[in-house]
Structures are given as structure tokens and as C-alpha cells.
C-alpha positions in Angstrom: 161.2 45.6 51.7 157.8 46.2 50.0 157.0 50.0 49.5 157.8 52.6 51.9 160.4 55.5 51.5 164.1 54.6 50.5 166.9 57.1 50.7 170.7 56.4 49.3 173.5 58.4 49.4 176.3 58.9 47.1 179.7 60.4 46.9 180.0 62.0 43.1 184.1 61.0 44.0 183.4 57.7 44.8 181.3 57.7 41.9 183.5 59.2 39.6 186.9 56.6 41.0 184.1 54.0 40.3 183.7 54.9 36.5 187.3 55.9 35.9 188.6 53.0 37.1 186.5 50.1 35.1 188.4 48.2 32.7 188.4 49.8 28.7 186.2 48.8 26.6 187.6 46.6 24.3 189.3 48.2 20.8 186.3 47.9 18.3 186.6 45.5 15.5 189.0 45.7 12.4 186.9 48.0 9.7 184.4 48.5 12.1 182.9 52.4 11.2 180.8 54.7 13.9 178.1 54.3 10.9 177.7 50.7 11.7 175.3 51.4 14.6 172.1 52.5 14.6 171.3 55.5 17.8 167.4 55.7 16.5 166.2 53.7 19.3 168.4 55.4 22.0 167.4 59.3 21.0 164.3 61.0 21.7 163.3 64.5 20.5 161.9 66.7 23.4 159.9 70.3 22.7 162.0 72.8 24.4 161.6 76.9 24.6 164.2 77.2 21.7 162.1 74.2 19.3 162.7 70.4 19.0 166.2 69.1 20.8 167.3 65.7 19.8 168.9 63.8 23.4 169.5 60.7 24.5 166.6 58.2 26.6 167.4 58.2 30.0 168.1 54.2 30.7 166.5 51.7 32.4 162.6 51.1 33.6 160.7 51.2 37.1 158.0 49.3 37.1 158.6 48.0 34.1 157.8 51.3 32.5 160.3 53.1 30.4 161.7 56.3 32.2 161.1 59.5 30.1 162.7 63.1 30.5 160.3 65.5 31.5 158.7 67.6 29.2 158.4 70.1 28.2 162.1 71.4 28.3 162.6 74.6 29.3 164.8 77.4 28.2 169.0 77.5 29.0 168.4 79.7 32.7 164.8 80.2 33.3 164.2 77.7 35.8 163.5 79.6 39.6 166.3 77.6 41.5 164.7 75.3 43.9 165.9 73.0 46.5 164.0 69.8 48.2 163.2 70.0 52.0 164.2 67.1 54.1 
């Protein structure tokens, strides 16, 4: 369907037997090293409360857009809790 509203529900258990149950990875490669991998294009530093924090880019793109955490981050607890209205 084009446009319009979607909602989607999930169970975090179903979710969670979902992941836990995939197949392992396979064992990395003889002498392969952690080192041999470059993170750079997967880690994005954010301005928080506290200074700079180094985290990972959320995955994937709508619209052909990249998605992007907001910003900026606030501090650990100083958030009002809020809750979406149905």
C-alpha cells in the first residue's frame, strides 16, 4: 500500500528466540586479527551533555536516506519520561 499509517507489533521473546537461534557465524579465518577491519565507516560521534561520544550508525535507510541518531544527546537521566498516546 502507498502511504498511509502502518502499525507492527512485536514480541521482544519472539524476537530474542529469533536471534538466539540463527545459525553461528562461521569461525573467522586462520590468522585473521580484530585489527583487520576497518569500524570508521560504521561509528559516528554525537555531541552529548557530557562532550563528544563515539557510537555506532544506526543501520539501514528510508527513503533512500541514511537514518541518523538524534542529536543532540542528552545526559545519562535527564530525559522527563514520556509515553506515546494511541
Amino acid at each position: 500500500a502507498a502511504g498511509g499509517t502502518q502499525l507492527r507489533s512485536l514480541s521482544l521473546a519472539r524476537t530474542a528466540w529469533w536471534l538466539t537461534s540463527a545459525p553461528a557465524a562461521p569461525p573467522p579465518a586462520p590468522g585473521a586479527q580484530a585489527g583487520d577491519v576497518d569500524p570508521s565507516p560504521w561509528v559516528v560521534e554525537l555531541a552529548s551533555a557530557d562532550g563528544p561520544v563515539a557510537a555506532v550508525a544506526p543501520p539501514g535507510q528510508v527513503g533512500g536516506r541514511a537514518l541518523r541518531w538524534p542529536a543532540p544527546v542528552t545526559g545519562y537521566g535527564s530525559d522527563r519520561p514520556r509515553w506515546s498516546l494511541r
